[in-house]
N, C-alpha and C positions, 0 to 999 in steps of 0.2 A: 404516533401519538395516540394513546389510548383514553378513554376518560365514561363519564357514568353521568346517565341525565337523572335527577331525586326529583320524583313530588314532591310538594312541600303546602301543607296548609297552616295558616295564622294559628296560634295557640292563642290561653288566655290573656295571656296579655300583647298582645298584638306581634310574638315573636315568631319567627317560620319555623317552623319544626318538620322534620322529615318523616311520612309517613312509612307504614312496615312496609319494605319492599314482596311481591308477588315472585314467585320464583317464576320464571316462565316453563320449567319442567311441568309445574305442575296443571298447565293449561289444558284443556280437554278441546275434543273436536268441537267448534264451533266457537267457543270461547278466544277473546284476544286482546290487548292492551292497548290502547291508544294515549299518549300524550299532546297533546295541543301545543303548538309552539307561535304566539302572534307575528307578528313580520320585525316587529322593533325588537324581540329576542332571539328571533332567528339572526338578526341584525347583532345583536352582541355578542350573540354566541361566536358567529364567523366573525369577528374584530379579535375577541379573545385568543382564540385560537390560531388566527391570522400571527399575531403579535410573536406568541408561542415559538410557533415556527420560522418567525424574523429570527428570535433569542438564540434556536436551535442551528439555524441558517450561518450564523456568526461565530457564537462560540460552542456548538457543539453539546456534547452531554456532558456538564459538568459531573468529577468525581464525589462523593459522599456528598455530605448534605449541606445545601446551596441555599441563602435565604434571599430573595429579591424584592428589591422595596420599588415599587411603580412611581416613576421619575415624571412631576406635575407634567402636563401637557405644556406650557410655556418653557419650562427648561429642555424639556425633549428636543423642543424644535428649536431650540435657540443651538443647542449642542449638535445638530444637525447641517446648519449653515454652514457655508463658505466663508473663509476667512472676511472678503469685501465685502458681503450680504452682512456679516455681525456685524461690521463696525456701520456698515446705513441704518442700521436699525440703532443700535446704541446711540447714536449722535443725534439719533431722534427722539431716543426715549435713557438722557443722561440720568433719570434720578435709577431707574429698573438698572442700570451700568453699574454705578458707584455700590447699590446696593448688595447688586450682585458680586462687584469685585470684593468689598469687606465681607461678605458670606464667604466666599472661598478662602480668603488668606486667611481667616480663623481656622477657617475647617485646617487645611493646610500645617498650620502653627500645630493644631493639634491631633495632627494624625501620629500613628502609633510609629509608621514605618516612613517616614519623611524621604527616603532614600530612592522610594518608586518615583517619587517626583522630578527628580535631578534629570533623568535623560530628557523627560517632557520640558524640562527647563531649556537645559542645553539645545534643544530641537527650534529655539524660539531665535535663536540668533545674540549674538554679541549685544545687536541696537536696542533688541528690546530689551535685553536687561538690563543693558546700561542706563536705559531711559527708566524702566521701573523704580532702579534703585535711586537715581534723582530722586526718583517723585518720592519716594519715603523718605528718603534724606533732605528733604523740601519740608514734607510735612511737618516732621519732627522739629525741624530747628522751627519753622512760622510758629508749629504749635507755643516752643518757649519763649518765644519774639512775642506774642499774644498774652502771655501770663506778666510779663515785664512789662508791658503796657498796660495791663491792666490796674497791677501791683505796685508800679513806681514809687508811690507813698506809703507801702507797708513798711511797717518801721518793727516786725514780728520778725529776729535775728531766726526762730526756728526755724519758718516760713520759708527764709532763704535757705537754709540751710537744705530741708527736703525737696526743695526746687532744685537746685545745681546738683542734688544728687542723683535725682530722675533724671536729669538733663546735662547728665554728666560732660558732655560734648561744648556744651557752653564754659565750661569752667576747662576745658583742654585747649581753650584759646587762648590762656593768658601766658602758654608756655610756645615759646619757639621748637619746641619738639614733640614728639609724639610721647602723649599720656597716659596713662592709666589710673585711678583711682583704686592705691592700696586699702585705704578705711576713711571713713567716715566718723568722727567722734574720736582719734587715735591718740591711745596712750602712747604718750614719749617719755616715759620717765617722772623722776623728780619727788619721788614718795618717800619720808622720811623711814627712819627704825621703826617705828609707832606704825606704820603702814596708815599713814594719813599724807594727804596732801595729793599731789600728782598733776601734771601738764597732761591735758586734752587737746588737742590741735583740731582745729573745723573737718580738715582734711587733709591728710597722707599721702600724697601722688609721687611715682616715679617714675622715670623714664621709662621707655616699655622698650629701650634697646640698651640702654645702657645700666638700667634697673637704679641710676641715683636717686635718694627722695629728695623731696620738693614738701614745703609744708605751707599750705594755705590759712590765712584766719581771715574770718567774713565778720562784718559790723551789718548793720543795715544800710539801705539807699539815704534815709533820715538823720545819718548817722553824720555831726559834723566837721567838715575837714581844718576849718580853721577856728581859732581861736580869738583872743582881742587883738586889736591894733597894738604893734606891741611900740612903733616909734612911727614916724611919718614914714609912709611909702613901703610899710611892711608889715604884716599880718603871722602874730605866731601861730603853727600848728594847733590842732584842738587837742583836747585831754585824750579823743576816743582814738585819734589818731598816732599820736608821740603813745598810747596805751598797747594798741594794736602791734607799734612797730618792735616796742623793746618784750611783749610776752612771745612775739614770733621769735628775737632774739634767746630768751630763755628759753623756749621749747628746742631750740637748734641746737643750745648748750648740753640740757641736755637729754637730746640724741645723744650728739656725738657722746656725752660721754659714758653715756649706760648702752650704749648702741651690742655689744657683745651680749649681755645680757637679756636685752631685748628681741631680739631676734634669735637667738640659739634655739636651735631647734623647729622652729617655728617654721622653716625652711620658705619663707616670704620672699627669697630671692634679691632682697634688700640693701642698696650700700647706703653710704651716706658719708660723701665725697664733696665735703663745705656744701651741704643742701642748702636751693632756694630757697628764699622767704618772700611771701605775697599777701599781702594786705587788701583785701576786696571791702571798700568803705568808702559809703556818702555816694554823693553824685555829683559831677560840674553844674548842676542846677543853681549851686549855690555860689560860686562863683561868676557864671556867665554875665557879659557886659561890664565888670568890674574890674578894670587892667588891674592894680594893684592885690586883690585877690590873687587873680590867675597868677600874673608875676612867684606872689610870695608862694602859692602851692605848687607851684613847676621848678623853680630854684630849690624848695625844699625835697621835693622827690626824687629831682634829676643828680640831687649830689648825694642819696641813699644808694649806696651800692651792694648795703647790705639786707636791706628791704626794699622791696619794687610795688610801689603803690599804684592800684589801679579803681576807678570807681564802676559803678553797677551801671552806670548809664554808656559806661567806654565798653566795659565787657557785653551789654547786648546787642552794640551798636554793630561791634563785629561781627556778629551773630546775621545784624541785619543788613551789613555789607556781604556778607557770606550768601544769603540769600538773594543777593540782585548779582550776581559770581555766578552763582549754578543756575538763575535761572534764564539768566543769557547763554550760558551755553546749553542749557537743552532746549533751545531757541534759537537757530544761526542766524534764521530772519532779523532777530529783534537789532 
């Protein structure tokens, strides 16, 4: 390792500038150069250099041109420890943990070449990633358990509408099979010669094995499910509800019957094989402690075979049964 000591005196405005170097050829008998070095530079000097030769010791002489950025001293040494040293010190210092784990899965997210990261993955074991991905899978769903809580009384149909679409995972609960959301806002048809009119559907979903659609429409939590008393001991449907059930009906019409047209070419992989219909409206809020309510909206849903009505307080509820599910078992103690 080779390297060059520079004087250096202040300039005018207090920046170091390198004075002209002396050649030493041109030194004469008696003549000779001295540089002064205090103990705390001699002191950095041999650190610097020390380091160097760790760099050089490990990986060598790197080919063409190598840019190195000096890694803070507290991550140095934290990348240093032993597996059981990191985790004594993190349990001690949980906030520096959390912080440092969301710094890396950003970084991570957004590296260019993601694929160097897989062996370091695989190198961690089955437990841990099974247990990592829990915890994302935890996070995510409390995170939309936490907006539902908070939210219960927004009666803002868009509101819901870009909430289940972030949190798409919540809305694949209403189906007994595995989901996928085709569109969001999805044209079904229905547009006259004038090219006016057209059915919009909340949401599009299909099977993701069998690729049939499913068509959701969402009201809000405020939205209500009964109507007046319509004789003793019975409560009609509300307007948003018997509203909800027969435009699900018309968007399924037609589907099926522009469904050729619809889909040609588009290659969405699409059937639509008598599609679901799912009505997400109101909440049992407004029924609860009321038998004759509950009665008359469980009689009316349960003999819908054509519409399957669910409200916003049953679909997070399972969101939040889901979450006492996984986190007993990433728990065996519990």
């Amino acid at each position: 390792m080779h390297g060059t000591l520079l004087f250096q005196r202040k300039g005018t405005k207090d920046t170091w500038e390198d004075t002209s170097a002396i050649p030493l050829s041109t030194l004469k008998r008696g003549e000779g150069v001295r540089l002064d070095l205090h103990a705390s530079e001699v002191l950095t000097l041999f650190k610097e250099v020390a380091e160097l030769y760790k760099l050089h010791a490990r990986d060598g002489i790197p080919l063409g041109e190598t840019e190195l950025i000096r890694a803070d001293s507290v991550v140095a040494k934290l990348s240093k420890l032993q597996r059981g040293e990191l985790r004594v010190f993190l349990d001690a210092h949980r906030s520096v943990g959390q912080d440092l784990l969301g710094n890396l899965l950003v970084w991570a997210a957004e590296i260019e070449s993601p694929g160097t990261l897989i062996p370091r993955l695989v190198g961690l074991g089955s437990n841990v990633l099974r247990s990592l991905n829990a915890a994302v899978g935890l996070s995510a769903l409390k995170r939309a358990l936490a907006i539902w809580d908070a939210n219960a009384a927004n009666t803002n149909e868009e509101f819901w509408q870009t909430t289940l679409t972030e949190n798409s995972f919540v809305l694949e609960q209403v189906f007994s099979w595995p989901t996928t959301i085709v569109k969001g806002k999805a044209y079904v048809g229905g547009k006259s010669i004038l090219n006016t009119g057209g059915n919009v559907v909340d949401f599009l979903v299909k099977n993701y094995l069998t690729n049939n659609a499913a068509l959701v429409e969402i009201k809000t939590p405020g939205s209500p499910l009964l109507g007046r008393k319509y004789r003793d001991g019975i409560y009609s449907p509300s307007t948003d509800l018997v509203g909800s059930m027969m435009q699900l009906l018309d968007y399924r019409y037609s589907l099926q019957r522009e469904f050729y047209s619809l889909t040609h070419g588009a290659g969405s992989g699409l059937e639509a094989f008598e599609p679901k219909c799912v009505a997400i409206v109101g909440s049992t809020h407004e029924i609860r402690g009321d038998e004759i309510k509950t009665r008359s909206l469980e009689l009316m849903r349960n003999a819908s075979s054509a519409v399957a009505i669910i409200t916003f307080d049953e679909l997070f509820e399972k969101t939040r049964r889901l979450i006492s599910v996984l986190e007993a078992t990433a728990d065996p103690g519990a």
